[in-house]
VMD Tcl script that draws the C-alpha trace (Angstrom):
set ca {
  {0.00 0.00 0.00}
  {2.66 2.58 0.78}
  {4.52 2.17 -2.37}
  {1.55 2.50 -4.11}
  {1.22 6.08 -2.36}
  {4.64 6.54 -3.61}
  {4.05 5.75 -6.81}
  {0.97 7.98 -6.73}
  {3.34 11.14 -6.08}
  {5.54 10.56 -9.41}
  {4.19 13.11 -11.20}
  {4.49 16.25 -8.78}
  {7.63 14.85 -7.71}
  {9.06 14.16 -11.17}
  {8.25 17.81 -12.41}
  {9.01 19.48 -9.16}
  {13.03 17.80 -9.56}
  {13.02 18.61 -12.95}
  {12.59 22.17 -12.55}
  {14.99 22.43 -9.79}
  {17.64 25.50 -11.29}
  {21.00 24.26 -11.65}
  {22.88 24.64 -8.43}
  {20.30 24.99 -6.04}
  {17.78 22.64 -4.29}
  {14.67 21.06 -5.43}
  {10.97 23.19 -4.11}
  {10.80 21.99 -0.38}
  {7.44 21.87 -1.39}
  {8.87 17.69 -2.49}
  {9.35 16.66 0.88}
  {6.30 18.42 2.05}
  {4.37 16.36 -0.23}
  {6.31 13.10 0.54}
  {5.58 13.95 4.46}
  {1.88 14.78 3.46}
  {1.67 11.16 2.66}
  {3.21 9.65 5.55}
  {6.54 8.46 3.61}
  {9.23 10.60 4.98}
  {9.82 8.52 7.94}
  {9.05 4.77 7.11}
  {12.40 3.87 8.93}
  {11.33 5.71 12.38}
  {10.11 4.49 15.31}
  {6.52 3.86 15.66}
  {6.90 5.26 19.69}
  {8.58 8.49 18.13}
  {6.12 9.21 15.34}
  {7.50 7.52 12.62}
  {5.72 4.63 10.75}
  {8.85 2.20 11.04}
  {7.42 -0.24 7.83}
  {8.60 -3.59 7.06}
  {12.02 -3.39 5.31}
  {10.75 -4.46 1.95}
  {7.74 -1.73 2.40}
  {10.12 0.54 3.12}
  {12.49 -0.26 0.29}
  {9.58 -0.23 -2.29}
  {8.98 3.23 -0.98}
  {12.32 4.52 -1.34}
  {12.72 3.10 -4.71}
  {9.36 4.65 -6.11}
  {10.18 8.46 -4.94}
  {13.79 8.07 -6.39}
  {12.58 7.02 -9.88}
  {10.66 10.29 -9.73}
  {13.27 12.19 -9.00}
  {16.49 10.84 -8.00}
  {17.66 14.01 -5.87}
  {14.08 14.24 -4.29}
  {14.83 10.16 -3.57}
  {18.05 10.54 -2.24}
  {17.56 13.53 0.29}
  {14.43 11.65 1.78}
  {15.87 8.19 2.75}
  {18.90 10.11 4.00}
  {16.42 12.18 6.31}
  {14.67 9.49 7.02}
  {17.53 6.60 8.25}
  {19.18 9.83 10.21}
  {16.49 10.79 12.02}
  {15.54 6.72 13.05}
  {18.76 6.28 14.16}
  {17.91 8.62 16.61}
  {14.54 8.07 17.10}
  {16.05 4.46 18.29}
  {19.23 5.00 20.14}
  {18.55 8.37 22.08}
  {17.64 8.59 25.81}
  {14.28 9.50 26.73}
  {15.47 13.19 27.36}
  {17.02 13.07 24.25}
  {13.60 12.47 22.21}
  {12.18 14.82 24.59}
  {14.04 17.87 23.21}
  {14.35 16.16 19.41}
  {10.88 15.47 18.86}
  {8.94 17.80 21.00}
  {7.02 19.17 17.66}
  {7.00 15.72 16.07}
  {9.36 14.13 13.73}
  {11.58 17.07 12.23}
  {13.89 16.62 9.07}
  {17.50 16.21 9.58}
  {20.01 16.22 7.36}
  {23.84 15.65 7.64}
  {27.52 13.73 7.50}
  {28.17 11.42 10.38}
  {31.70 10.46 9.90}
  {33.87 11.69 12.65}
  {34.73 14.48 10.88}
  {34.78 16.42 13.99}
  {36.22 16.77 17.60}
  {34.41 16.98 21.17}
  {35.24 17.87 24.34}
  {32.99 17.29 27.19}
  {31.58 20.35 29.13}
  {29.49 19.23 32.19}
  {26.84 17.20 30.33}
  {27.28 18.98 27.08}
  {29.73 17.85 24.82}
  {31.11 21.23 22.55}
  {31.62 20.22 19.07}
  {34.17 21.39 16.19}
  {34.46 20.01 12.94}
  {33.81 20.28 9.48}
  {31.65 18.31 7.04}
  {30.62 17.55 3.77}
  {27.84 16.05 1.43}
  {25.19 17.39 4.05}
  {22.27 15.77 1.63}
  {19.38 18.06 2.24}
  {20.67 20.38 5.23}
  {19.35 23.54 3.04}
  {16.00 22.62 3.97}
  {16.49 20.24 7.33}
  {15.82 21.39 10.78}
  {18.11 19.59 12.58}
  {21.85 19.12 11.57}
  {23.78 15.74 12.24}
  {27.28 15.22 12.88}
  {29.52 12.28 14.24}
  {32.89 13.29 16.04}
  {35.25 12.27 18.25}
  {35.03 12.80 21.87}
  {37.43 13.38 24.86}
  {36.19 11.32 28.01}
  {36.43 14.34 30.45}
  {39.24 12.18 32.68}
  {41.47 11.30 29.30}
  {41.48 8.22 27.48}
  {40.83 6.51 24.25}
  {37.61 8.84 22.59}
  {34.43 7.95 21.90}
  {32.81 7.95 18.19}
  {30.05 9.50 18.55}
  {26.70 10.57 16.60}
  {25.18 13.92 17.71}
  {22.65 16.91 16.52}
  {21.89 20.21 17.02}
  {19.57 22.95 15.12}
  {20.75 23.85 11.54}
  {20.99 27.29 12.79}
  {23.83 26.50 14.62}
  {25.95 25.33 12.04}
  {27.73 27.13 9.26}
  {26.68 26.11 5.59}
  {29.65 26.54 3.73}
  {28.46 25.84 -0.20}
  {30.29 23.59 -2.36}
  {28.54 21.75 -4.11}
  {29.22 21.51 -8.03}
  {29.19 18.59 -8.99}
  {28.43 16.31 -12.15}
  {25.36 14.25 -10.33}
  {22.72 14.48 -7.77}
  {23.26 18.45 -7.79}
  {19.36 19.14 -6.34}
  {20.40 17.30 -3.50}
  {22.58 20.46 -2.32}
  {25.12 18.35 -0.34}
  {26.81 21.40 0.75}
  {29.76 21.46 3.08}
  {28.91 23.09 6.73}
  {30.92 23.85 9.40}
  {30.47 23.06 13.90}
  {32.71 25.95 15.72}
  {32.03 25.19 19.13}
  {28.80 23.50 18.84}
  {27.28 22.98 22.45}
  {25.53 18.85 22.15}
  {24.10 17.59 24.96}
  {25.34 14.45 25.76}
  {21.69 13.26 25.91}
  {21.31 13.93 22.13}
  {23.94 11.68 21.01}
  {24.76 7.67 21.05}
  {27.90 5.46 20.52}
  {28.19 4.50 16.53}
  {29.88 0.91 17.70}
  {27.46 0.27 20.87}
  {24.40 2.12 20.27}
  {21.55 0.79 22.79}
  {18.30 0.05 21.51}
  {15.85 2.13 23.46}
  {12.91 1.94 20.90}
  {11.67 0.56 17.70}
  {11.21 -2.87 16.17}
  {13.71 -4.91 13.61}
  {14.65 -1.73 11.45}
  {16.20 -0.27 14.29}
  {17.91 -3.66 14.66}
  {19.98 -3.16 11.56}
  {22.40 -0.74 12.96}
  {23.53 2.40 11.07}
  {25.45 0.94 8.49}
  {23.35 -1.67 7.41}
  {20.28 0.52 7.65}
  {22.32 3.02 5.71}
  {22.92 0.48 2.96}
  {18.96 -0.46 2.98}
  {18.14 3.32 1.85}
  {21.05 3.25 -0.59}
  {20.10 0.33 -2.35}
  {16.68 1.03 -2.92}
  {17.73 4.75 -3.99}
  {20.03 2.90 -6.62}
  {16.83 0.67 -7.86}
  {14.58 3.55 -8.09}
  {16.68 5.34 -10.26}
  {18.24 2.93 -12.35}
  {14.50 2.17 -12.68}
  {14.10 5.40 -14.01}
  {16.87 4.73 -16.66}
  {15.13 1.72 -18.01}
  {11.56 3.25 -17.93}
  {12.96 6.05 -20.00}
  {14.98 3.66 -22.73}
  {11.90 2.03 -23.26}
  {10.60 5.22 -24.47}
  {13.29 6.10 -26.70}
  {13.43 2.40 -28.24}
  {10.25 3.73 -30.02}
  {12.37 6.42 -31.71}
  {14.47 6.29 -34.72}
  {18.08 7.35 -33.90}
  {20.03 9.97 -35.48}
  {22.02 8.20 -38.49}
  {20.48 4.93 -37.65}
  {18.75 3.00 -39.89}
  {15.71 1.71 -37.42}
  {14.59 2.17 -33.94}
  {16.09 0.56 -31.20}
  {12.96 -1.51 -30.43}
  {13.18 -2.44 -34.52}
  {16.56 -4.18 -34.10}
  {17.81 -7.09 -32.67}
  {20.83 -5.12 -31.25}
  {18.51 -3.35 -29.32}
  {15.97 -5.94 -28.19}
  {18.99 -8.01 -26.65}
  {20.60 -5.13 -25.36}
  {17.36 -4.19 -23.36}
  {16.64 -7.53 -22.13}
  {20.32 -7.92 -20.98}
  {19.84 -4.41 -19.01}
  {16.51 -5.15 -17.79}
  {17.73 -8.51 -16.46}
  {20.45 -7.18 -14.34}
  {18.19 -4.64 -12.71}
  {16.01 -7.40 -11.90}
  {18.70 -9.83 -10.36}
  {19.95 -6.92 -8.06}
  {16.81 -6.32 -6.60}
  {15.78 -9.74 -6.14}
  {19.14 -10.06 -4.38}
  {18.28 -7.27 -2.09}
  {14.97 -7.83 -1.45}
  {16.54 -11.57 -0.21}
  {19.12 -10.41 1.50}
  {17.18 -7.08 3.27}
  {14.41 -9.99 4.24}
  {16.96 -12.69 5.44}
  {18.16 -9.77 8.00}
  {15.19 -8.37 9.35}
  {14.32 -12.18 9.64}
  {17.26 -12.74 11.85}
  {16.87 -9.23 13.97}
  {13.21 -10.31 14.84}
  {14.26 -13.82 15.89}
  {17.55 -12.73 18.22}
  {15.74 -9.15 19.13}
  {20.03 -8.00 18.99}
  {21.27 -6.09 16.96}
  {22.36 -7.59 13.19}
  {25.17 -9.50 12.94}
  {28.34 -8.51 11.25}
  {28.13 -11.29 9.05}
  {24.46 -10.61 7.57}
  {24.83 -6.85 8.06}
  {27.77 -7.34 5.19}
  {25.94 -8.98 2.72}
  {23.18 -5.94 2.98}
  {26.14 -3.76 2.45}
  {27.67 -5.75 -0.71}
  {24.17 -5.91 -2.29}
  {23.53 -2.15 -1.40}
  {27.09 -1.52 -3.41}
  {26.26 -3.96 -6.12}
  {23.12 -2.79 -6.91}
  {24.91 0.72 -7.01}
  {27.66 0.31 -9.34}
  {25.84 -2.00 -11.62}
  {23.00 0.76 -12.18}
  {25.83 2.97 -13.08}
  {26.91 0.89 -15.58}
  {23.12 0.22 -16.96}
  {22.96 3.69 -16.72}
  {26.16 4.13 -19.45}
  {24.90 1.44 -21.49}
  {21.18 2.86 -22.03}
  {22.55 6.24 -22.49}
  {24.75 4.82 -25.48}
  {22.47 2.81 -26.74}
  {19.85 6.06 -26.73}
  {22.31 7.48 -28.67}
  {21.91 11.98 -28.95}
  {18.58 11.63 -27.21}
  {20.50 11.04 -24.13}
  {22.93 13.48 -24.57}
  {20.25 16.55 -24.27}
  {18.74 17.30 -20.72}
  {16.16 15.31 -19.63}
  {15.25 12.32 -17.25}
  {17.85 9.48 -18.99}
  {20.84 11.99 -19.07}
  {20.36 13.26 -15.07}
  {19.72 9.48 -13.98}
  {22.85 8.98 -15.62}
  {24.64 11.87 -13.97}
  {23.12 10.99 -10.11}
  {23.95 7.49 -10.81}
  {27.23 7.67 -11.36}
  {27.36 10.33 -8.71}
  {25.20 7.57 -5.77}
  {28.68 5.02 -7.58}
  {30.90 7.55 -5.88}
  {29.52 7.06 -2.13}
  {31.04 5.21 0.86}
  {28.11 2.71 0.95}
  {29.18 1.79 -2.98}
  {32.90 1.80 -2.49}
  {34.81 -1.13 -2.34}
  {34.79 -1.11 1.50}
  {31.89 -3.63 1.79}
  {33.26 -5.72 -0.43}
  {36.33 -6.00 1.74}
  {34.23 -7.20 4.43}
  {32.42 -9.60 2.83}
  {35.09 -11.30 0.77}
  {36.70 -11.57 4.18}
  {33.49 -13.28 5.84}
  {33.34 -15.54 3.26}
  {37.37 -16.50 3.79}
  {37.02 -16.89 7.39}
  {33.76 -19.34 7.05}
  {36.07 -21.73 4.29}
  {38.92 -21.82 6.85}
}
mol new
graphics top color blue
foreach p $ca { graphics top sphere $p radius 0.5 }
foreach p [lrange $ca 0 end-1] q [lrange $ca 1 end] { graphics top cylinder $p $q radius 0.2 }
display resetview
C-alpha cells in the first residue's frame, strides 16, 4: 500500500526535480508532499512518530520516490535513516528535546569528521563536514565526532545533533550528479551537544523501535542506498523504453526495430532485476534474523546488505552508461535518462558503494572456508 502512495506522487515529484535550477535545491514543497503522505519517515520508530514499515515496504517506498526524482529520492531516505537512528538510540530526554514538535527533518555527515570535548553534560563540538544531503531545507543538523572522556582516554565515536541554525553552511557543491540534492559542506565551531542527544556508533543501545532499528547504522544506511540505486536505475530503463520507439540519429531503425537493441534491453533489464531480487533476499533474510535474536544484526548478515547495497549501485551505473549509449543523442540533451545517468554515477561515488563492503564480505566468506 505505501509504495503505491509513492508511486501515486511521481508526477508532482518528477516535475518538481526537474525544474529544480541548476545549483540549487529542489521546491521543499517535495518533501512536504512526501511527508503529506506519511513516507518521509518509514524507517522511524513507531513510539517516536514515525511509521517504522517492514524493510521491503520501506524499500519499495524509497525506490518509487527516487525514480521520480532521484535528488528528491536521495535527500528523503537520508532524512529518514538519520532521524531513526535517533529516534532508536537516544535517551528518553534526548527524544524529549528532538521530537517535542514531532518528527523534524535532519540532514547531515556522520563520519567523525569532527572533535568533542565534554563540558558538564554537554559535549562542545568542532568540525567540518561535507555532502550534508538536504541540510538547506532540514531542521536539525547531524554530525559524528570524536570525543574526549572528560578524565582522558581513548575517545568515543560519537553521533550527535543540534539545530541547523547552529551550524555554518559553507556551499560547495558543483558537482556532475545528484546536484538538487545540495550536499553542501557546513561547518560546527564550538557546537554545544548535549550528551543526551547523542549515542555510541559501535554500541548504540536500543531504546525503541522494532527490527529496522535492529539493523544498525550501516546496514540501515545500505537499505536506503540500495533502494535509492533501484529507483533510479528504474528510471533509466523506464525512459529507454521510451526512446526504443524512436528512430536514432544516423540509424537506420529504432532501437525496439533491431535485434541489437531488443537483446541489449533484455540484458539491461535482467540485471536490474537480479539486483533487486538479491536485495529484497538479502534485506528480508536480515530483518528475519533481527526479529528472531531481538540483537542487533550480525556482522556477518549486516555485510551482505552492504555488498548488495554496493552492487546494486555500481551496476545501475553501468546500466545507466549502457542505455545512455544505446539512446544514442537523445540522451545526450537534458532530460530524465541523461540526469539518472549523472546521479547514478554520482550515488557510484559514495562510501556505501565503495569497495569497502566488499572487503568485508570477501573476508566473511574467507574466514567461514577456513
Amino acid at each position: 500500500m505505501s509504495a503505491l502512495v509513492a508511486s501515486a506522487l511521481f508526477d508532482e515529484l518528477a516535475a518538481i526535480g526537474a525544474a529544480a535550477a541548476d545549483g540549487e535545491s529542489f521546491d521543499a514543497t517535495a518533501i512536504d508532499a512526501i511527508a503529506e503522505a506519511g513516507l518521509l519517515h518509514v524507517s522511524v520508530p513507531k513510539e517516536v512518530g514515525g511509521s517504522e514499515l517492514p524493510v521491503l515496504d520501506a524499500i519499495d517506498v524509497w525506490s518509487e520516490i527516487a525514480r521520480a526524482d532521484a535528488s528528491i529520492g536521495w535527500v528523503s531516505f537520508a532524512m529518514d535513516t538519520a532521524l531513526a537512528y535517533f529516534g532508536a538510540y537516544l535517551p528518553e530526554d534526548g527524544i524529549a528535546e528532538l521530537f517535542a514538535d514531532g518528527p523534524p527533518r535532519m540532514a547531515g555527515q556522520f563520519a567523525p569528521n569532527g572533535t568533542a570535548v565534554a563540558d558538564g553534560d554537554d559535549w562542545i563540538v568542532d568540525g567540518a563536514y561535507q555532502f550534508g544531503s538536504g541540510i538547506t531545507i532540514a531542521q536539525v543538523a547531524g554530525c559524528g565526532f570524536l570525543a574526549t572522556p572528560p578524565g582522558g582516554g581513548d575517545p568515543a565515536y560519537l553521533f550527535g545533533c543540534l539545530p541547523v541554525e547552529e551550524v555554518e553552511l559553507r556551499g560547495n557543491w558543483h558537482v556532475l550528479g545528484l546536484r538538487a540534492t545540495q550536499s553542501v559542506d557546513y561547518r560546527i565551531v564550538g557546537g554545544r551537544v548535549p550528551a543526551h542527544r547523542t549515542f555510541d556508533f559501535f554500541a548504540p543501545t536500543v531504546h525503541r523501535g522494532g527490527a529496522l532499528t535492529r539493523f544498525g547504522v550501516l546496514p540501515l544506511t545500505a537499505v536506503g542506498h540500495a533502494a535509492w540505486a533501484l529507483g533510479a536505475t528504474r528510471r533509466v530503463l523506464d525512459e529507454l523504453l521510451v526512446a526504443a520507439g524512436r528512430t536514432r540519429m544516423g540509424a537506420a531503425s529504432a532501437i525496439g526495430a533491431s535485434d541489437h537493441g531488443l537483446i541489449a534491453i533484455a540484458r539491461l533489464e535482467s540485471r536490474y532485476r537480479a539486483g533487486r531480487a538479491w536485495v529484497r533476499e538479502v534485506c528480508e533474510q536480515a530483518e528475519a534474523e533481527v526479529e528472531a535474536t531481538g540483537e542487533l544484526l550480525s556482522a556477518a548478515t549486516g555485510d551482505l546488505v552492504r555488498q548488495a547495497c554496493v552492487h546494486v549501485n555500481q551496476d545501475g551505473a553501468a546500466i545507466a552508461r549502457d542505455a545512455y549509449l544505446l539512446a544514442g543523442t537523445a540522451a545526450l540533451r537534458d532530460g530524465a535518462l541523461q540526469r539518472c545517468f549523472r546521479d547514478l554515477h554520482a550515488g557510484a561515488q559514495h562510501f556505501f558503494a565503495s569497495d569497502a563492503a566488499s572487503l568485508d564480505w570477501a573476508r566473511g566468506l574467507l574466514a567461514q572456508e577456513a
